[in-house]
C-alpha positions in Angstrom: -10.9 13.5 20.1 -7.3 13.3 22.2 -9.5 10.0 24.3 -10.0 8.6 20.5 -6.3 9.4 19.2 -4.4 7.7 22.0 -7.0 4.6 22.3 -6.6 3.8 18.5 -2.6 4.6 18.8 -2.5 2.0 21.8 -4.6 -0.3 19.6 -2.0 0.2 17.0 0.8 -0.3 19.1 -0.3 -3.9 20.2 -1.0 -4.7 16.4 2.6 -4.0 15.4 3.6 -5.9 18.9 1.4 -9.1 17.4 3.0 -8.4 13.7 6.1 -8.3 14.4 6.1 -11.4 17.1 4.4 -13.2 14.2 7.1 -12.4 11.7 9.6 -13.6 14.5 7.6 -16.8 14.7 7.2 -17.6 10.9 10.7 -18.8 10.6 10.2 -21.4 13.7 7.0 -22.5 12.2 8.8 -23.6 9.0 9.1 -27.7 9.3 13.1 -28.2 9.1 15.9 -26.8 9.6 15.7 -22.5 8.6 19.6 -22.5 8.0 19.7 -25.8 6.3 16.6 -24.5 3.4 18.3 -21.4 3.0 21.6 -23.2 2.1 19.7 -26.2 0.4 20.4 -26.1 -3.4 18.7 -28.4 -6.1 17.7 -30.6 -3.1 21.7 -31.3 -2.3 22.3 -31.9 0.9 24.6 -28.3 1.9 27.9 -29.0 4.1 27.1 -29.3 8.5 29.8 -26.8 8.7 28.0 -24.2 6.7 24.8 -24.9 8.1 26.1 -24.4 12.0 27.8 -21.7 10.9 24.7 -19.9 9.6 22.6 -21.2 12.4 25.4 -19.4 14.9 25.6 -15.9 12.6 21.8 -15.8 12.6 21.1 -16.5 16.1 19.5 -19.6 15.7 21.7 -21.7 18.2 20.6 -19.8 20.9 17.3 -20.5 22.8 13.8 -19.5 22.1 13.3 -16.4 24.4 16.8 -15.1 23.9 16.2 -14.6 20.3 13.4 -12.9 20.8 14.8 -10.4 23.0 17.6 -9.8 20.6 15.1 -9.5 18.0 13.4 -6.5 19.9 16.1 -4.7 20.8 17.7 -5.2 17.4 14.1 -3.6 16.4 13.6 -0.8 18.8 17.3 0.0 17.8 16.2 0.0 13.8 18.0 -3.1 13.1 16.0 -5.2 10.8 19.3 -7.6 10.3 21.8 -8.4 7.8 21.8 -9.4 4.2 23.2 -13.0 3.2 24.3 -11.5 0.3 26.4 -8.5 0.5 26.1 -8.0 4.6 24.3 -4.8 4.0 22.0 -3.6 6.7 18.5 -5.1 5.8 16.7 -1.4 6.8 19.3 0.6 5.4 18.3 -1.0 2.0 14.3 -0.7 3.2 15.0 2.6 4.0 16.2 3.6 0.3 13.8 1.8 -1.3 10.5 2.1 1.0 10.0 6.2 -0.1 10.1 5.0 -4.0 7.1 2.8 -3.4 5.5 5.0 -1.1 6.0 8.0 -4.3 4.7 5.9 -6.6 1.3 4.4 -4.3 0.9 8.0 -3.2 0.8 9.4 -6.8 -1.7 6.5 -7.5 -3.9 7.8 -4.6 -3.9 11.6 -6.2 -4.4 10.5 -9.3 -7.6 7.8 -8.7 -9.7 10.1 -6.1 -9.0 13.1 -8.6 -10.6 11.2 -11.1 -12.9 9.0 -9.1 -14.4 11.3 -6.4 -15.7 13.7 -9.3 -17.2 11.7 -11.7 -18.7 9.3 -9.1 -20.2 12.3 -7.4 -21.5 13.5 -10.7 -23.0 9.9 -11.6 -24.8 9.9 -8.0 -26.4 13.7 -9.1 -27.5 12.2 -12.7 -28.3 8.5 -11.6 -29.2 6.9 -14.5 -28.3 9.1 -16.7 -26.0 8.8 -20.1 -22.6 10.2 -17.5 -24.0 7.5 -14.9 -24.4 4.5 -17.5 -21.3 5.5 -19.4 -18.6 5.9 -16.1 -20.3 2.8 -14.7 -19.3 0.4 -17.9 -15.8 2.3 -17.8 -15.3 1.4 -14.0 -16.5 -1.9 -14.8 -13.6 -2.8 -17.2 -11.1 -1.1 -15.1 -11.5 -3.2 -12.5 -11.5 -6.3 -14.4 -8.3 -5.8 -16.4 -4.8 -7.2 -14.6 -2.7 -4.2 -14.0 0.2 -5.9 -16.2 -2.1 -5.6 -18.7 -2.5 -2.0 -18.1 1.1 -1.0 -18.0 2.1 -3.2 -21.0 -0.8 -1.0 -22.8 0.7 2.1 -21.6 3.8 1.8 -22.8 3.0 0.4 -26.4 0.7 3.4 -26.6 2.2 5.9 -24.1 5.9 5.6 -24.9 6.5 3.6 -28.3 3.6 4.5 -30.1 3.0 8.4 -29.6 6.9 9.1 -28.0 5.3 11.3 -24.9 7.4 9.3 -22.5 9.9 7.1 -21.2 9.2 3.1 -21.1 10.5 2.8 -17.9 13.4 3.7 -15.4 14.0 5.8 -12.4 15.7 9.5 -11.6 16.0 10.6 -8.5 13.7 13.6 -7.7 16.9 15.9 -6.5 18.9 15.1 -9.4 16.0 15.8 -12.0 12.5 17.0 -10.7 10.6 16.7 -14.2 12.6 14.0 -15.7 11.6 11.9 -11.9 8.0 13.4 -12.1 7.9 12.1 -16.4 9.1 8.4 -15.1 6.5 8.3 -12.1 3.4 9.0 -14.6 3.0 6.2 -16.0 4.0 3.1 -13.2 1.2 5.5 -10.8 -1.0 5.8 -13.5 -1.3 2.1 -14.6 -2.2 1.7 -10.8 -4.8 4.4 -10.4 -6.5 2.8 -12.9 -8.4 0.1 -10.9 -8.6 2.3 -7.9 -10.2 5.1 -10.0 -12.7 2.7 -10.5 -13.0 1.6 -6.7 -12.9 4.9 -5.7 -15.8 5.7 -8.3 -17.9 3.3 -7.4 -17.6 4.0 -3.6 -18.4 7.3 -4.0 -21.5 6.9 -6.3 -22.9 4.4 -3.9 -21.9 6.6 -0.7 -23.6 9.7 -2.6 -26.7 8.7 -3.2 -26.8 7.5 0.4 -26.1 10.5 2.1 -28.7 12.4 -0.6 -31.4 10.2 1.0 -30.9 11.2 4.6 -32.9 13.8 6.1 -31.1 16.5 7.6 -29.8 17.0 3.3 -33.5 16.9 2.7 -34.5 19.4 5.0 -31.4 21.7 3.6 -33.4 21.6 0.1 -36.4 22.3 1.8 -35.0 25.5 3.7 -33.7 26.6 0.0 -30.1 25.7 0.3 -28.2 26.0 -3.0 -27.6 22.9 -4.3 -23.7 23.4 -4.9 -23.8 24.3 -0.9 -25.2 21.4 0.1 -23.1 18.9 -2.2 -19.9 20.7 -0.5 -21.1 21.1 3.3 -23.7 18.1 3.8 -23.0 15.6 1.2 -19.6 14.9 0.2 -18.4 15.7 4.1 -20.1 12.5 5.4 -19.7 10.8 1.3 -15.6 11.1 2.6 -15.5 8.6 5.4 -16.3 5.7 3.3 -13.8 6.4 0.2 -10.6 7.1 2.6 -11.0 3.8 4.3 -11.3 2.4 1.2 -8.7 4.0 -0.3 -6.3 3.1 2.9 -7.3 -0.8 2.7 -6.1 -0.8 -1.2 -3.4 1.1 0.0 -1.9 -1.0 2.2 -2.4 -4.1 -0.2 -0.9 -1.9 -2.9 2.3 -1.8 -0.7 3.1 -5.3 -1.2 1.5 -6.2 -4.2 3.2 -3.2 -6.4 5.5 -6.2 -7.7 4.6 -6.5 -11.1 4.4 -2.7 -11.9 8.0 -2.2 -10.8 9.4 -5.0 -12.5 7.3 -3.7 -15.9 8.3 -0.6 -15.4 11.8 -1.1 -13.7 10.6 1.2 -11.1 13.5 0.4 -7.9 11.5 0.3 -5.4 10.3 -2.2 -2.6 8.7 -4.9 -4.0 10.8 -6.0 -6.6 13.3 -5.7 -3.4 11.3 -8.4 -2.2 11.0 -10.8 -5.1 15.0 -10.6 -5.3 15.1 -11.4 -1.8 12.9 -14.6 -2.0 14.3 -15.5 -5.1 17.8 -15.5 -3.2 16.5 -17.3 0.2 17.7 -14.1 1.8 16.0 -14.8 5.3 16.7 -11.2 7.0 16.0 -9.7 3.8 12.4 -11.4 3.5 11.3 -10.7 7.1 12.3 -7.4 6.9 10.6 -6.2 4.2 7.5 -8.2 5.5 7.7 -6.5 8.9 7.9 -3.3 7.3 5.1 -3.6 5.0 3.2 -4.8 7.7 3.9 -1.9 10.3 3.2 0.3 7.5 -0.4 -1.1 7.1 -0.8 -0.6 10.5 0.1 2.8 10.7 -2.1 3.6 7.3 -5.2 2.1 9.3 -4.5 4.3 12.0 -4.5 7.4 10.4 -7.4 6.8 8.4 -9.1 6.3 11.8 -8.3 9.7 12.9 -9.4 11.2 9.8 -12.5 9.3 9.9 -13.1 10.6 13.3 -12.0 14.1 12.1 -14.6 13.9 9.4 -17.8 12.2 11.3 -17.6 13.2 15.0 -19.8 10.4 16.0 -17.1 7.7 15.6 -15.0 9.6 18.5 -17.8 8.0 20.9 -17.8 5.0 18.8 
């Protein structure tokens, strides 16, 4: 298992090494001049001055391979740049921002495996029955309705219809737990809803897979309770499957949370990031994109050790 951990860490180290040298990239790859698009306004020409003096505060003057040394020790040293805006410190803002997003995925996650994992390993047990038929149609229409449809539902019904909760907003979680915990519901919620239905169908499919193998099989034969063997045989190797699942919608979720937090007004991340494109904010944009992507990264990584955890066979892999 240690062999396994440290190859798939190394792995993920030279995936972060190739993401970030890509994010470095992307603004030389842009035809034109960066510093004169980011100052470019209604397709007016900006002042030379202004542009030379961006070019000079963002490093741009300087050769190739000296900017991308700065940019790795800026990295290695946290830096993540400057704002155009208001010269705050690019990660300081990532940093306040990043855990709200994170909070509000992660409750998504809790919220779709509690209600996924069961009921699609209740459909698998009574395939084809009236459960089966009925989750299946459910999941179905989950998946197919925009998740701005969703939270504009929710909070017609949710918050202006029956009162139960707040439209929108944010608390923080020191200054008052159940007023925080109220305000999260519904932003997770409205995103659990399509991967509850993921997660249901991946777990129906994986569970009648693994009731077809034969060492489940010869469990039955021996006499095995049937709640034993759902718990030891069957929903241990069922897992795998679902978490990477899970981990790949996660990771999308990270960037593409936008609309939710701007229905919502959740502060987190991505609506970070639409201000920052909106405003040309160079520093701003990469370093949200480098952070997302480092995150992914890391969220793959992890589910590879648990995957390994789970099925020991992948350790030798």
């Amino acid at each position: 298992m240690l062999a396994f951990a440290l190859r798939r860490t190394g792995i993920a180290l030279v995936l972060v090494w190739l993401v970030a040298t890509l994010v470095f990239l992307v603004i030389h790859l842009i035809p034109g001049d960066p510093a004169e698009l980011l100052l470019s306004q209604g397709g007016v020409a900006p002042d030379p001055a202004a542009v030379a003096e961006l070019r000079e505060r963002l490093g741009l003057d300087l050769p190739l391979i000296q900017q991308y040394f700065t940019y790795w020790v800026g990295l290695l040293h946290g830096n993540f740049g400057t704002s155009l805006q208001d010269d705050h410190p690019v990660a300081a803002e990532i940093a306040l921002r990043l855990p709200r997003t994170l909070e509000l995925i992660g409750g998504a996650a809790v919220l779709a495996l509690a209600i996924g994992m069961p009921f699609g390993t209740a459909a698998a047990l009574r395939v084809g029955g009236r459960l089966d038929r009925v989750a299946s149609v459910i999941a179905g229409v989950a998946l197919s309705v925009p998740v701005f449809v969703v939270g504009t539902l929710a909070i017609l019904i949710f918050a202006q219809k029956l009162g139960w909760v707040s439209a929108g907003g944010y608390v923080p979680l020191a200054q008052n737990p159940g007023r925080h915990l109220a305000l999260l519901l519904m932003p997770a919620g409205t995103i659990a809803v399509g991967l509850a239905a993921v997660v249901f169908r991946v777990t129906r499919s994986s569970v009648l897979e693994v009731l077809g193998r034969d060492h489940v099989r010869a469990a039955q034969a021996r006499g095995v309770g049937p709640r034993l063997i759902i718990l030891r045989h069957v929903l241990r190797n069922a897992l795998s499957p679902v978490l990477t699942v899970v981990a790949l919608h996660l990771g999308a979720l990270l960037g593409g949370t936008v609309l939710v937090e701007y229905v919502f007004n959740w502060p987190g991340l991505s609506g970070y990031l639409v201000r920052s494109v909106e405003a040309r904010d160079y520093p701003e944009v990469l370093g949200i994109v480098l952070a997302i992507s480092i995150l992914f990264v890391f969220l793959n990584l992890v589910v590879d050790l648990a995957y390994a955890a789970l099925d020991p066979r992948v350790r030798h892999a």
